[in-house]
N, C-alpha and C positions, 0 to 999 in steps of 0.2 A: 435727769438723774444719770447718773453713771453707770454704766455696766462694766462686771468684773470678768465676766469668762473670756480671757485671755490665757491660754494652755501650749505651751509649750511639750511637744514629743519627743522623746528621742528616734523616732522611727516617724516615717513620712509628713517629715520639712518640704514644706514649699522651696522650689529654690529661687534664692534671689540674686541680681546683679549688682553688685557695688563696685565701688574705686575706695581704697583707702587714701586715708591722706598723707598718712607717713604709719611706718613699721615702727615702733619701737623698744629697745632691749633693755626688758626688765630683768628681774631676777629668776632665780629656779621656779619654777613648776606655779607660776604665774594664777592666781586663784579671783577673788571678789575683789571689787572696788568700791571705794566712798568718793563722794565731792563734796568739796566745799565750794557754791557757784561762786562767790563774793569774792574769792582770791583765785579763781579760775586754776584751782589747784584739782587733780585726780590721784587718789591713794590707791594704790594698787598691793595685794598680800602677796608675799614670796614664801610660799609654805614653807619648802625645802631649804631656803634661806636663813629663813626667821629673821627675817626683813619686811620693810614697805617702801617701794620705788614712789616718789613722789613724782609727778608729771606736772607739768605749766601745758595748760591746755590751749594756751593760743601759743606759746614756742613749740609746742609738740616736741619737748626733750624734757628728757630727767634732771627735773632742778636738785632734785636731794635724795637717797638713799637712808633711811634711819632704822637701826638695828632693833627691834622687840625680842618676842621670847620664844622660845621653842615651839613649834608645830602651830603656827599662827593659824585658826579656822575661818577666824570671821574679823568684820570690821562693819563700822558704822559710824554716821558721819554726824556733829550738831550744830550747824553752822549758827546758829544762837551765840555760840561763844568760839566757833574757831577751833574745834577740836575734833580730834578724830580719837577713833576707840578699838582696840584690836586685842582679841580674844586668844590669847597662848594655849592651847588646849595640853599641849604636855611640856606647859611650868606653870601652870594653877594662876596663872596674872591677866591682868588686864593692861595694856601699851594706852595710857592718855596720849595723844601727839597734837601740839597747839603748832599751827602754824606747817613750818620746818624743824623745828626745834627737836631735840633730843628727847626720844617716847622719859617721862615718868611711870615708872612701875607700881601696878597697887598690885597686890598679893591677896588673894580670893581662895586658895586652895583649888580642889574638886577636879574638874575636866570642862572648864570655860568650853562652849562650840559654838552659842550661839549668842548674838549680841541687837538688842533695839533699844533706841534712844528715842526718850520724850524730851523734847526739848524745855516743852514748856510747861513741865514738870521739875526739870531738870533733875530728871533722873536716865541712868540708864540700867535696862533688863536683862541678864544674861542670864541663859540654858546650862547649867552644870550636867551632863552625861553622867558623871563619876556618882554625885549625890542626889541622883531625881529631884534638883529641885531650882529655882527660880529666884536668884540674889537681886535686890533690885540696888543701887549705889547712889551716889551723890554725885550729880553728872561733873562736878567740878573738885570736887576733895578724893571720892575714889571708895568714901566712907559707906559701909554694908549698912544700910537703914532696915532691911528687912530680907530674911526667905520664906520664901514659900515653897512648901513641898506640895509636887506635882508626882502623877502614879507610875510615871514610867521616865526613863529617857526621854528629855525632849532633842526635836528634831527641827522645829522649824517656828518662827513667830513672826508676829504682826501686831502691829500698834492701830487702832482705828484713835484717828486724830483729832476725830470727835468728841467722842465718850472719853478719850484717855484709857480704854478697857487694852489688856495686853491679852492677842489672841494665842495660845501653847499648844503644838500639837506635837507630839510624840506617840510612842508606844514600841512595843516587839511581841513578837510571836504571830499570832493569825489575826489582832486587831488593837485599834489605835485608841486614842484619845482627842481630844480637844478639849482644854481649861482655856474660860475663862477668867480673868484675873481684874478686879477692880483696881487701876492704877493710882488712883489717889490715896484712898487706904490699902493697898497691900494684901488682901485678901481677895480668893478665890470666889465669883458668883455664879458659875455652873464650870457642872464637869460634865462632858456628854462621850458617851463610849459605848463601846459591843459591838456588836458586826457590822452595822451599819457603818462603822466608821474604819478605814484599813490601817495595819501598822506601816510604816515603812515611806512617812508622809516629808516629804522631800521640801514643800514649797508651802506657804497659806496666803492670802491674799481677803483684804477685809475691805466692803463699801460703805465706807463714814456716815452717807446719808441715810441706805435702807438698812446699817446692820448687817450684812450677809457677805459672810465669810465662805473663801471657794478652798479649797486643799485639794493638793495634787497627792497621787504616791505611784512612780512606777513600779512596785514589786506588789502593790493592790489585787485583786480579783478583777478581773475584765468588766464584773458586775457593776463595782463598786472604786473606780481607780480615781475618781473623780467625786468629789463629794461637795453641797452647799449646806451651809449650816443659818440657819435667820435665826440670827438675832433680837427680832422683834415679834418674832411669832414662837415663844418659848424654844427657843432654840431644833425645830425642824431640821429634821436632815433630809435630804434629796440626794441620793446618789443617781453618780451620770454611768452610763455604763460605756467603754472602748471598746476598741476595736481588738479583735486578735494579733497581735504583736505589736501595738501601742505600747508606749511607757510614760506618760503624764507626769513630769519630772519638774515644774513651774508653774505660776499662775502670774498675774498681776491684773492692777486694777487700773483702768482706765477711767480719769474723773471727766473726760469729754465724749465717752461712747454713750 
């Protein structure tokens, strides 16, 4: 079985040695990446650009540069069909980008921030900020099949590849949320919130096989900056508690721990 508690700090990193293999000169203020392995392509967001540098991962240079839309936040990849997805957070769109090819624009309104793509659903789930709520599209038309309103700002999501369930966590003020979302029909099957659970949740991370979703938040309580949610045991919370001057700012799952 796989273990998820993989946590990234912003305060006391291991340090490690590397050699890079080559530098490479993207665009402004350089953010997330997507791949697509099959054409050994890496997408890279140019926030400040509103741009995506495309990389050839075995020339290690910039095959293509292609323009999206204003305050690009997020990007996700679906190598199903060779597309990449990039979240305009201030022009309300979505950037389709097939290949190298020139992004197609879908028009969503809101404050797009956060983007996960089921492939083999084909659909993809994007976090609206502006309207608390959860657009799910047509991974290949662009077409709104359904929202879902969620109770706060979302902040961070996760797809467990299993279930097809989309995991949502957001929130503001002294405490957060996590919806769960049934991805095949489009509806919410738990919402779990209160104190237990912190606002300000940066990262979430879900294990396909046991159910059990980790979310990070560095602006958390010390008590509670670290939180596991099962899945399979009516949705349990377990908060981890940190260190004083810890910020738990990521998670991911590892399917070989």
């Amino acid at each position: 079985m796989g273990l998820l508690l993989g946590v990234i700090f912003q305060a006391g990193l291991l340090s490690a040695t590397y050699t890079p293999l080559q530098t490479i000169k993207v665009g402004q203020k350089p953010g997330a990446m997507a791949v697509i392995p099959s054409s050994h392509l890496v997408y890279v967001l140019n926030q400040n650009a509103g741009s995506v540098s495309v990389i050839n991962s075995h020339l290690l240079t910039v095959q293509k540069t292609i323009l999206v839309g204003k305050t690009p936040m997020a990007i996700a990849a679906n190598p199903t069909v060779n597309m990449v997805y990039v979240a305009n957070a201030g022009a309300g769109t979505i950037s389709a980008i097939t290949g190298v090819q020139a992004a197609v624009t879908w028009t969503i309104g809101g404050k797009p921030t956060t983007l996960v793509v089921d492939s083999a659903l084909s659909k993809v789930f994007v976090g609206d900020a502006a309207r608390h709520e959860i657009l799910v599209l047509d991974a290949t038309k662009g077409t709104i099949l359904a929202s879902i309103a969620v109770p706060s700002q979302p902040t961070a999501m996760v797809l467990n590849i299993a279930t097809n369930d989309l995991w949502v966590a957001g929130g503001a003020g002294s405490s957060g949320y996590v919806a769960v979302i049934d991805g095949t029909n489009n509806d919410i099957i738990k919402t779990v919130s209160g104190s237990t659970i912190p606002s300000g949740i940066t990262s979430i991370s879900v294990d396909p096989v046991s159910n059990v979703a980790v979310a990070a938040s560095p602006t958390g309580a010390i008590n509670a900056a670290i939180i596991a949610i099962d899945g399979a045991n009516n949705y349990a919370v377990t908060d981890e508690a940190v260190s004083s001057g810890q910020a738990p700012m990521a998670t991911v799952y590892d399917p070989g721990g």
